[in-house]
Every structure is written in structure tokens, then in C-alpha cells.
N, C-alpha and C positions, 0 to 999 in steps of 0.2 A: 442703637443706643449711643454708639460713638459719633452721631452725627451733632450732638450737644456736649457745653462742654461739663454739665453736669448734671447725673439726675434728678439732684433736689435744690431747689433754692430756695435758701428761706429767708422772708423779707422781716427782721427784727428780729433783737434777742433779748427779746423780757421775758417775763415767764414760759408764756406760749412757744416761743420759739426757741427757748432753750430745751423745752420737752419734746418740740418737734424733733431736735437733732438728736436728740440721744437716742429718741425710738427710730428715726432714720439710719443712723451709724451703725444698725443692728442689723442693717440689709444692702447698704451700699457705702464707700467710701468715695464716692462721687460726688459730693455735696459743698452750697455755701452758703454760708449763715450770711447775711447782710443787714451789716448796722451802721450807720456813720454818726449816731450818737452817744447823747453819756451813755457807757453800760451802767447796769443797777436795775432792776426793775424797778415798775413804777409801785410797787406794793414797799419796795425798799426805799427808795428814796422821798415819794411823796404822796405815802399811799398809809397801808395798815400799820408800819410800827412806827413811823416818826408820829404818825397819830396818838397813840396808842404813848410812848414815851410825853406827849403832852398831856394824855387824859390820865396817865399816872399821875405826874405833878399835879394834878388838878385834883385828885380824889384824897393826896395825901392832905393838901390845905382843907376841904370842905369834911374829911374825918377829924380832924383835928379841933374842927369846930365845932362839932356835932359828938361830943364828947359830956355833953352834961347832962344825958339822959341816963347813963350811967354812975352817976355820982362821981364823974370825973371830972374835976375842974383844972382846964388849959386856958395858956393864954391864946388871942388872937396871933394865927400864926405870919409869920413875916414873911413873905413871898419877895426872892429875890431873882428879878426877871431877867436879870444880866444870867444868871446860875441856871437857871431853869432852861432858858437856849442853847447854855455852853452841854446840857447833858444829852436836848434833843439832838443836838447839830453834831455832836460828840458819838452818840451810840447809832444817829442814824447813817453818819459815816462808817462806821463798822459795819453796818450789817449792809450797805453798799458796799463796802473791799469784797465782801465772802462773795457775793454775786460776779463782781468784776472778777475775782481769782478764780472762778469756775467758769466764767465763757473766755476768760485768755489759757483756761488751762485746752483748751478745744487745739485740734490741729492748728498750725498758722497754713498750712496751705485750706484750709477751711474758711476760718475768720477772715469777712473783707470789711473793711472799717470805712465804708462811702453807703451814702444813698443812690437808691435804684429804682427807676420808673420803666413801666412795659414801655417797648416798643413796636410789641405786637405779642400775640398771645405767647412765646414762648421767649422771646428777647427783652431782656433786659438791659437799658444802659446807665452805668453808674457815672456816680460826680463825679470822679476822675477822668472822664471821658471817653472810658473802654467800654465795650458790650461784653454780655454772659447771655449764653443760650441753657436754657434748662429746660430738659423733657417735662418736668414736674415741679408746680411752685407752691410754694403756703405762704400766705400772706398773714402776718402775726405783727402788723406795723405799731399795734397798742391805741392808743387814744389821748386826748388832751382836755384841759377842760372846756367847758361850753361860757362863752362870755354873750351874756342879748348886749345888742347893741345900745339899749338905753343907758347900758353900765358905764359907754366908754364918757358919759359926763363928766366923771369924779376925775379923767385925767391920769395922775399918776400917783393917785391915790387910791386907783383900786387894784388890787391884789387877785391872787388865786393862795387855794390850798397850799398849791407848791410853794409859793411866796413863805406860806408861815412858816415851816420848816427851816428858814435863813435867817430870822430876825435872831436880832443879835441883842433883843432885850422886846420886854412888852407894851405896846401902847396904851393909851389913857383909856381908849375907845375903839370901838368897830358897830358897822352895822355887818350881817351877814343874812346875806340873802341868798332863802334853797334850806328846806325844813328837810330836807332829806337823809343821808347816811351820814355824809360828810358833814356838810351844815350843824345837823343836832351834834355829832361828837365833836366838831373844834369851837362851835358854839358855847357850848355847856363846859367847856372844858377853859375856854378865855374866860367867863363870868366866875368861873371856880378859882381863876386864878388871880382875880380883883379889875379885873378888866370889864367898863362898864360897858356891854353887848345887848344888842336887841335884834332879834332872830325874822325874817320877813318870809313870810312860807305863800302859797295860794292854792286854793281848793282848800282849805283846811284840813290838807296831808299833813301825815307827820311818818317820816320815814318810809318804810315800803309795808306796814300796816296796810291792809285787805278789809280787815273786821272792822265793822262799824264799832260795837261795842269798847275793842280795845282801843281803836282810833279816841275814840272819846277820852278814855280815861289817861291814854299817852296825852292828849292837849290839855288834860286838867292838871296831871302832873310836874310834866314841865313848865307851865304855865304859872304856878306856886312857887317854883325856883328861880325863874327866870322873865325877862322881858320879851316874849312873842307875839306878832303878829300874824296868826296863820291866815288871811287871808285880807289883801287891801288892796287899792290902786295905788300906787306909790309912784311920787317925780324925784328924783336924784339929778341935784346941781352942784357948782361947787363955789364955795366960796373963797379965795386965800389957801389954807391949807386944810381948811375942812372938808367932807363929804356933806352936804345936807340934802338930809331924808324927808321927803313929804308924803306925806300919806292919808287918805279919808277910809272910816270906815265905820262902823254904826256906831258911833259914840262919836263921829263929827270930823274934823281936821285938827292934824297934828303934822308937826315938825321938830325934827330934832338931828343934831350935827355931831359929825363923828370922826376922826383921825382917819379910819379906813375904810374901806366898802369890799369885804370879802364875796367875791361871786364864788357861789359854790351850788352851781346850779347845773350841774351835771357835768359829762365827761361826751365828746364825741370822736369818733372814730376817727385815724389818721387813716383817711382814704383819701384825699384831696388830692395829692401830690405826686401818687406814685402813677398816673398814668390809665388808670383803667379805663378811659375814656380811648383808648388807641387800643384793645381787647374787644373780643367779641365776645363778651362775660356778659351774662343777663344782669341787670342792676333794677332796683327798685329806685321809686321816684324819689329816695334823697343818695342815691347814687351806691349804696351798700348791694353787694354779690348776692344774689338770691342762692342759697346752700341750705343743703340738708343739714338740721343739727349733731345727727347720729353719726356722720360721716365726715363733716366739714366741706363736704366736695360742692362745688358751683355749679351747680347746673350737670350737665352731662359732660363737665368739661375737666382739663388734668390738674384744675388749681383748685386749691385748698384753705379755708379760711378758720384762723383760733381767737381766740382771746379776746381782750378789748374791741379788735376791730372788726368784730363780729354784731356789737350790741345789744346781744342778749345776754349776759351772767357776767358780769364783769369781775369778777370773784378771783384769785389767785387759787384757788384748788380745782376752781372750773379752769380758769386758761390752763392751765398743768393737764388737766383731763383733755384739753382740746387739741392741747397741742398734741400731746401724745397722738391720737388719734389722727389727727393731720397727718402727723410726721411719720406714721407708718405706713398711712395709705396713700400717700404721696411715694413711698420707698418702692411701696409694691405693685403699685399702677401698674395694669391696668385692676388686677387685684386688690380693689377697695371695699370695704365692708363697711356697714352700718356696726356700730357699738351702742349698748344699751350704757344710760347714765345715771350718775350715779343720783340717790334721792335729794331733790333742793334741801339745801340748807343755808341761813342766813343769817347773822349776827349783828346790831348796830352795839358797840362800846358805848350806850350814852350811861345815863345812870335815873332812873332802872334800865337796866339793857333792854332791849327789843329783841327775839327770838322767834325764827320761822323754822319749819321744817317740812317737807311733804307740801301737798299742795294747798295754797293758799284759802282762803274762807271764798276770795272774787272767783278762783280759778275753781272752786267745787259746785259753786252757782251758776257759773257760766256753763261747766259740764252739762248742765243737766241732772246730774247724779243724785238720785235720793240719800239723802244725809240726816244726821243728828248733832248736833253740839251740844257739848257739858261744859266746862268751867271751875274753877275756884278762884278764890278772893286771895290776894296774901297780904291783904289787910289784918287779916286776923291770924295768920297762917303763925303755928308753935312755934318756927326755929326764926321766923322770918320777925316776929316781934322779941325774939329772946338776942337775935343782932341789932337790929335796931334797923334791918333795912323794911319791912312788911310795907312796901307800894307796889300791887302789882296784878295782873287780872293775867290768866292763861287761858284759853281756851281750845277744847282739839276736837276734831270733826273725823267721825264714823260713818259708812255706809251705812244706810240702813236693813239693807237686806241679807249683808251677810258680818256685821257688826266689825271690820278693817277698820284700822286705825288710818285714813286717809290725811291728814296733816292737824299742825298747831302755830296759832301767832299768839303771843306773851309781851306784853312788858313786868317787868318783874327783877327777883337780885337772882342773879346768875344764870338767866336765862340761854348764855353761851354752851354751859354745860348743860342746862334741861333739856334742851334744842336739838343738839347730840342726841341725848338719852332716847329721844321720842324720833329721832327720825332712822338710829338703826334699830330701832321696832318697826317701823312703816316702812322698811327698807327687807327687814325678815318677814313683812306681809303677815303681819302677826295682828290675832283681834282684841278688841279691846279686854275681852275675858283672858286672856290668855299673857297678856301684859299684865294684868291683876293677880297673876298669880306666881310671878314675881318677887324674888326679897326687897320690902322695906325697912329699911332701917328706922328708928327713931331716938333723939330726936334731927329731922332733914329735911332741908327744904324739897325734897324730891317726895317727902310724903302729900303734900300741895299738888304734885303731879297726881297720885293716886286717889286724891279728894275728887279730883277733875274727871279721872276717869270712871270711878262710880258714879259720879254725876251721869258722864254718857254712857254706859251702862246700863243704866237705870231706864233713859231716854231709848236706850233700843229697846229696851224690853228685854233683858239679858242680865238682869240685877236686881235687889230689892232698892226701893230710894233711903240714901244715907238718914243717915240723923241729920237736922238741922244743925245741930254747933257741937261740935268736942272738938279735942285736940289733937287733930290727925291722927283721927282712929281707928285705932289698931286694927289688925287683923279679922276678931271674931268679932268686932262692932255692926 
């Protein structure tokens, strides 16, 4: 062991890598965190809650407006963009201190503040120009966003996600192209804030929706709120200080020019730089470490991969789960175990929210697995028209042979919390009867859940078929 000068090295310290160290420091004091960028994570700084801080602002303007279905008469409210960035750029620097004050709270003979590239499967050499030898690495380098090259037209008028998070007031316009997590929530959330936006998607996806049925009703949805294209050929030039967007699509050609050209068209791995080409690390053909997910480990070898720069779950509770996971079996090499994970779960903040849990509608198809689907509407759902949010289709997928509650995709109000609810059901491997006998409350939109699962109940063959129409009925209905 003392022939290196540490047992663990860990390459980033964003989420992933800060769980790595903690579950490392549990079994060696041999270790080094390696970052030579901003700390914060990217969940802090240009991720879930400067997001999250924008689609507030945004939900407070379009409640305000949507106030006269209640006999409440408001005026138009005045959206002040200078203010609305002073509280993003304001809280989202807060909640980057707390991150920075816990990985400087780490040893300092720990913390190396350069970047570091293999120089062979156990040597690292940092920007400073020293080398680090470590028996054991995890590689937790996170990710950045993904820009196609047709984007770099627009010049210096196109943007990333991180971008918005800095302006220092709102612009007139944006195109935003990438119907996916990000795209639908800073999408919806500029049009919410008087910002004239047009959403450019392809395949006609809409976020990480699986199910055809709720796919449908998510593009009918947003589609009534807002200006989308879910699928087109589009040229992007620029003119002066415009963006102009062209596009054909079955209603002919169009064009239209825009202040900015937000890519928000995925996120790829910071694998580029650090060397893994000088490793004898197995890599797939776009260069990413072939690793077990249960383990994090590469191949048969003593490095370790979490977080973003893995590709799969880009999630701030997944990189926490992975790092962890890294960071112990990296400590205890050759001592490495597979860990079971924990049930997917998945949230987009749009509005209706989009909510996953368990396994997907594609991924229970692809299985093979004999299955059933139910459903309910919250078109007409009791508490969901008594708010005034009722847009929303749930639908959740049973085995059929032994009636398991196998997963749910939703858009709907509050689908963050029903999402939860159904997936540590499918996480206690609990079956659909057995869910149903459960307290519901009334009146709640989580009785909307329970309309769903006698629907698939009913489909196993393990229920009577509901009523056609009452009001989230009761118990002995």
C-alpha cells in the first residue's frame, strides 16, 4: 500500500464525489479529492434549484393570472426581470456557499484544487505539474452540456442552461431547442415569465415519457400553453443580433428570429480530458468506461465510475447513491461488492409535472414481462378540478401474473409527490390489492391514484370494474 501515495483518488467534487469521500474516510485516511474547478455542484449551481427558483417566479405570474376561475379578479401581473434574476442569481449563490463550505470543510491535506489526467492506469498528473499515484480511483468528473454543431451559427448568441442562471434581467425572445427535462422546465418557465419562446423538440418526445398514451396528452398540453415544435427540420443563421430559426414541417415553412438560441439539448460526460486514452480501461465506442452499475467498478479493474460521468441517471440522488458506492469500494479494494438500487424515480418541474417511478411503460415492453395498465383522468379528478389544476393522465403497470405494482409515468398536479407515493410501494414489492387497502383520504388528489389502481385491478382480474364516473369513490363504492 505504501508504494502509492494514496489509496483513493477522486477525480471531482460534485455530488458524486463528495459521497465518494465521505464513504472513503470511513476506511482510509489516504485519500485525494481532485477538483481544479468552481466547487458547487452542478445540481447547485446550474442544475435543480436555480431552475427550480426560475419556475417559481414563473408559476407565481401564470397563478396570478389564472385567478378568474375563482371569482377572483387580479390584475395583469408585472413581471420585473431585473428582480426575478437578482433572487435567482441571489439564492442560487446561497445554496452554492453551503456546497463550497462542506468540501473546504474536508482535510486540506485532502483537497487538491488542479485538474488531473491518467498517466497510466494508476498515475495521475496534475496542472500543477506534480504526479499522484493511487492504488484506487473514482472518476466522478460530472458532465457539461452537449452543444450539435449546427447550434454554433447563432455565434454569440447562443447560450446553455448555465447561461440563464447569470442574466441579469430577461430577454424579448429565445428559441430553445431539446423538449426534454431542462428545455420543458426553463422553456415554460421564460413563456411564464412574458418571454416570447418557441420550444424545438424531434421525434415528438416530450421529456423522458415512455407511454405513448401520456406522450400524447403531455404534447396536447403544453402545446395549448405554449409555442412548440415537437418535431421539424430546422436551419439556424444569424442575422445582426438575431438568432433566425427556419423550419419545414407539415403545414409548410416557416421562419422566425429570436434574441437567443438556448441548446438544451442534453448534458455529456467530462471524459475528454482526463486521459483515459493512456489506461488500459475498456471503453465503448464514444469512449465512456464500460462498468458495472451495482458496483461502479470498470471492468476487472481498481477504478471506479459515479455520477454524471457515467451516463446513465444523471440525477443528484443517483450521483449520491453512486458515489457512495464508488467511494467504498474503492476504500476497500480489492473488497468490492455489488449494491442493489434503489427504485427509479423521476420528476420534471414543468407544469403539469411529469412523474416516473419503477420501471418505465418502454422498459416493461422491452422485458418481455406479461403486464396490465390502468389509468385515470384528472380531467375530471374531485380535488384536481376543486384547485383548478385537473390536466393530467397517470397511468401504472402491474405484472400480470402475480398482480406487483411494476412502475407509473404521469403528467398531472403534483406528480412529484404521487411519484414518491407509488414508487416506495413498488420498492416494498407491494401488489396492486394490497396498495388498495391503504388509507385514502378525501378530498386528495392521491385518490386519482386509487381510481388508477382499480382500473388495474380490475385488468388483473383481482377487482370488480369501478363505476364509470363518481367522485373519487369512496371506499365501499
Amino acid at each position: 500500500m505504501n508504494d502509492y501515495d494514496v489509496d483513493v483518488a477522486i477525480l471531482g467534487a460534485g455530488t458524486a464525489g463528495m459521497a465518494a469521500y465521505r464513504e472513503a474516510a470511513k476506511y482510509t485516511d489516504r485519500i485525494a479529492l481532485i477538483d481544479g474547478g468552481p466547487l458547487g455542484t452542478t445540481c447547485a449551481r446550474v442544475g435543480c434549484m436555480p431552475s427550480k427558483l426560475l419556475i417559481s417566479a414563473a408559476d407565481a405570474a401564470h397563478h396570478a393570472r389564472h385567478t378568474a376561475q375563482f371569482g377572483v379578479q387580479t390584475e395583469e401581473p408585472q413581471i420585473d426581470g431585473v428582480a426575478v434574476m437578482a433572487r435567482v442569481r441571489s439564492e442560487r449563490d446561497r445554496f452554492v456557499g453551503f456546497v463550497k463550505e462542506a468540501v473546504e470543510s474536508f482535510s486540506d491535506t485532502h483537497l487538491i484544487r488542479d485538474y488531473a489526467q491518467f498517466e497510466d492506469d494508476h498515475t495521475l498528473k496534475l496542472s500543477n505539474g506534480k504526479t499522484l499515484t493511487a492504488r484506487n480511483i473514482v472518476i466522478a468528473t460530472g458532465s457539461r452540456p452537449n452543444i450539435p454543431p449546427p447550434f454554433e451559427a447563432a455565434g454569440d448568441r447562443l447560450i446553455v442552461n448555465d447561461d440563464v442562471f447569470d442574466w441579469y434581467d430577461l430577454p424579448n425572445s429565445v428559441a430553445v431547442f431539446g423538449a426534454g427535462v431542462i428545455g420543458l422546465e426553463i422553456g415554460q418557465a421564460l413563456h411564464r415569465l412574458g418571454v416570447r419562446m418557441r420550444l424545438f423538440g424531434r421525434d415528438n418526445l416530450v421529456g423522458p415519457i415512455s407511454d405513448p398514451e401520456v406522450r400524447d396528452y403531455a404534447r396536447d398540453a403544453f402545446g395549448k400553453e405554449f409555442l412548440a415544435v415537437w418535431h421539424a427540420d430546422t436551419r439556424i443563421s444569424r442575422e445582426g443580433d438575431e438568432v433566425v430559426v427556419a423550419w419545414s414541417d407539415d403545414t409548410g415553412e416557416h421562419e422566425e428570429r429570436f434574441d437567443y438560441l438556448i441548446a438544451a439539448t442534453g448534458r455529456r460526460p467530462n471524459l475528454d480530458k482526463i486521459g483515459l486514452e493512456n489506461t488500459s480501461l475498456t471503453r465503448d465506442e464514444r469512449g465512456t468506461p464500460l462498468f458495472d452499475p451495482l458496483s461502479g467498478r470498470v471492468g476487472d479493474s481498481h477504478v471506479f465510475i459515479a455520477g454524471d460521468a457515467n451516463v446513465q441517471l444523471p440525477l443528484l440522488h443517483e450521483a449520491a447513491d453512486e458515489g457512495r458506492i464508488a467511494g467504498e469500494n474503492a476504500a476497500r479494494f480489492p473488497d468490492a461488492y455489488r449494491r442493489a438500487r434503489r427504485v427509479p424515480l423521476g420528476v420534471v418541474f414543468s407544469d403539469p409535472q411529469i412523474g416516473m417511478a419503477g420501471k418505465t411503460f418502454a422498459q416493461i415492453e422491452d422485458s418481455g414481462i406479461d403486464f396490465e395498465t390502468g389509468e385515470v383522468s384528472y380531467d375530471d379528478q374531485g380535488r384536481a378540478r376543486v384547485m383548478g389544476v385537473n390536466k393530467g393522465l397517470l397511468r401504472v403497470y402491474a405484472e400480470t401474473e402475480t398482480g406487483r405494482l411494476l412502475g407509473m409515468e404521469m403528467i398531472g398536479p403534483r406528480a412529484e409527490n404521487i411519484s414518491h407515493l407509488l414508487a416506495w410501494a413498488i420498492d416494498a414489492g407491494e401488489t396492486v390489492s394490497e396498495i388498495l387497502n391503504k388509507p385514502f383520504y378525501h378530498p386528495v388528489l392521491e385518490e386519482g391514484v386509487r381510481t388508477a389502481l382499480r382500473n388495474l385491478n380490475h385488468a388483473l382480474g383481482f377487482g370488480p370494474n369501478p363505476p364509470l364516473r363518481c367522485i373519487d369513490c369512496g371506499p365501499g363504492a
